[in-house]
C-alpha positions as CSV (number, residue, x, y, z in Angstrom):
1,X,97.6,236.9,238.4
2,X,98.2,234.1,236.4
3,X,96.2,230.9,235.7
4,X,96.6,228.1,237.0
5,X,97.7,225.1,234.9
6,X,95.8,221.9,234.2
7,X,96.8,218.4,234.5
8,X,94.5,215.6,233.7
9,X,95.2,212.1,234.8
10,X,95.5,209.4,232.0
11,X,92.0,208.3,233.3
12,X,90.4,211.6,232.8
13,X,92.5,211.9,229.2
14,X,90.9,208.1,228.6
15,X,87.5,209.0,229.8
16,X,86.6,212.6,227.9
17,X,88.3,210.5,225.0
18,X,85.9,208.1,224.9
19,X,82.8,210.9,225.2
20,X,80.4,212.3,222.2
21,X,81.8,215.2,220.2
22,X,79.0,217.7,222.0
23,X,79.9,216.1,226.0
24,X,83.9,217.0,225.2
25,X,83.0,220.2,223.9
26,X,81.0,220.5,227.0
27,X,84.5,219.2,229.1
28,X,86.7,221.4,227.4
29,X,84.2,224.5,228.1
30,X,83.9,223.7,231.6
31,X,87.7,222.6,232.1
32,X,88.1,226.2,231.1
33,X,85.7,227.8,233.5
34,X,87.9,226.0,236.3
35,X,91.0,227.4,235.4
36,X,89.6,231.0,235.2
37,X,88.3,230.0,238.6
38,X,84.4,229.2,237.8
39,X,82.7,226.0,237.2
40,X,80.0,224.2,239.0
41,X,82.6,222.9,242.4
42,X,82.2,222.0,245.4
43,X,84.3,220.6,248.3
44,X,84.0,216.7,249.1
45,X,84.3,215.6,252.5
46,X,85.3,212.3,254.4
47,X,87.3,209.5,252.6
48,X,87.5,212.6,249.7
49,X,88.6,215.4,252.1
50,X,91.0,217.7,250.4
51,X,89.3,217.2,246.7
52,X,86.4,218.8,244.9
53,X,84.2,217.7,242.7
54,X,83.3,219.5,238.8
55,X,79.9,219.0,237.7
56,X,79.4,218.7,234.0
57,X,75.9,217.5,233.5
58,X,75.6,214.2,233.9
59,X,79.5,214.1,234.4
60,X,81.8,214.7,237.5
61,X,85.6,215.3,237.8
62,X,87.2,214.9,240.6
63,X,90.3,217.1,241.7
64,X,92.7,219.0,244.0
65,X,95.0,221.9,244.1
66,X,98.4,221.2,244.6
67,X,101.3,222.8,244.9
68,X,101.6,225.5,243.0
69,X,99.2,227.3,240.5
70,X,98.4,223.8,239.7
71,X,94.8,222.3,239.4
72,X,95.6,218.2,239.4
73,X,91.9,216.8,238.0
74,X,92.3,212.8,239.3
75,X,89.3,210.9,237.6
76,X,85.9,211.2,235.6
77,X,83.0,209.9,235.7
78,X,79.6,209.6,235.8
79,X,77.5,210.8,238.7
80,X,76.0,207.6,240.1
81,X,79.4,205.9,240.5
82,X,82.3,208.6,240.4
83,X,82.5,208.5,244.1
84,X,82.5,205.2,244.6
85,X,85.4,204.0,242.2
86,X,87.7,206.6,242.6
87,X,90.5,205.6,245.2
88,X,92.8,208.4,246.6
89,X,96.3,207.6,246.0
90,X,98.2,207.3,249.3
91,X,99.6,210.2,251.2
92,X,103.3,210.7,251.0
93,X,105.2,210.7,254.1
């Protein structure tokens, strides 16, 4: 079976960018477990139905599956305030 692909938002790209050499080693390791289907996850409900979240420490990604083998990670950021700034794009019709 093969892995699915990754594709990080430009805000996820921006974020781990910004990060200590040690925390994006720490993003890339865990990045990895995802794909090989591991990884601290976990479904989100409500307003966030359909996404999960990756813990990474202090750190959370959130993201979907879509179609395809593809894992789509939408936005990063810390813990305290992830959920609260991150705003689903609209459905399509």
């Amino acid at each position: 079976m093969n892995k699915p692909s990754l594709k990080l938002s430009p805000q996820v790209i921006g974020y781990i960018s910004a990060l200590p050499p040690d925390t994006k080693k720490a993003f890339n390791r865990e990045l990895s477990k995802l794909r090989e289907g591991g990884g601290d996850t976990h479904p989100l409900k409500n307003a966030l139905e359909g996404y999960h979240r990756l813990r990474i420490g202090y750190h959370r990604v959130i993201y979907e599956h879509v179609s395809g083998p593809t894992i789509e990670c939408a936005y990063a950021g810390p813990r305290e305030t992830v959920y609260q700034t991150f705003v689903p794009p609209p459905a399509s019709p």
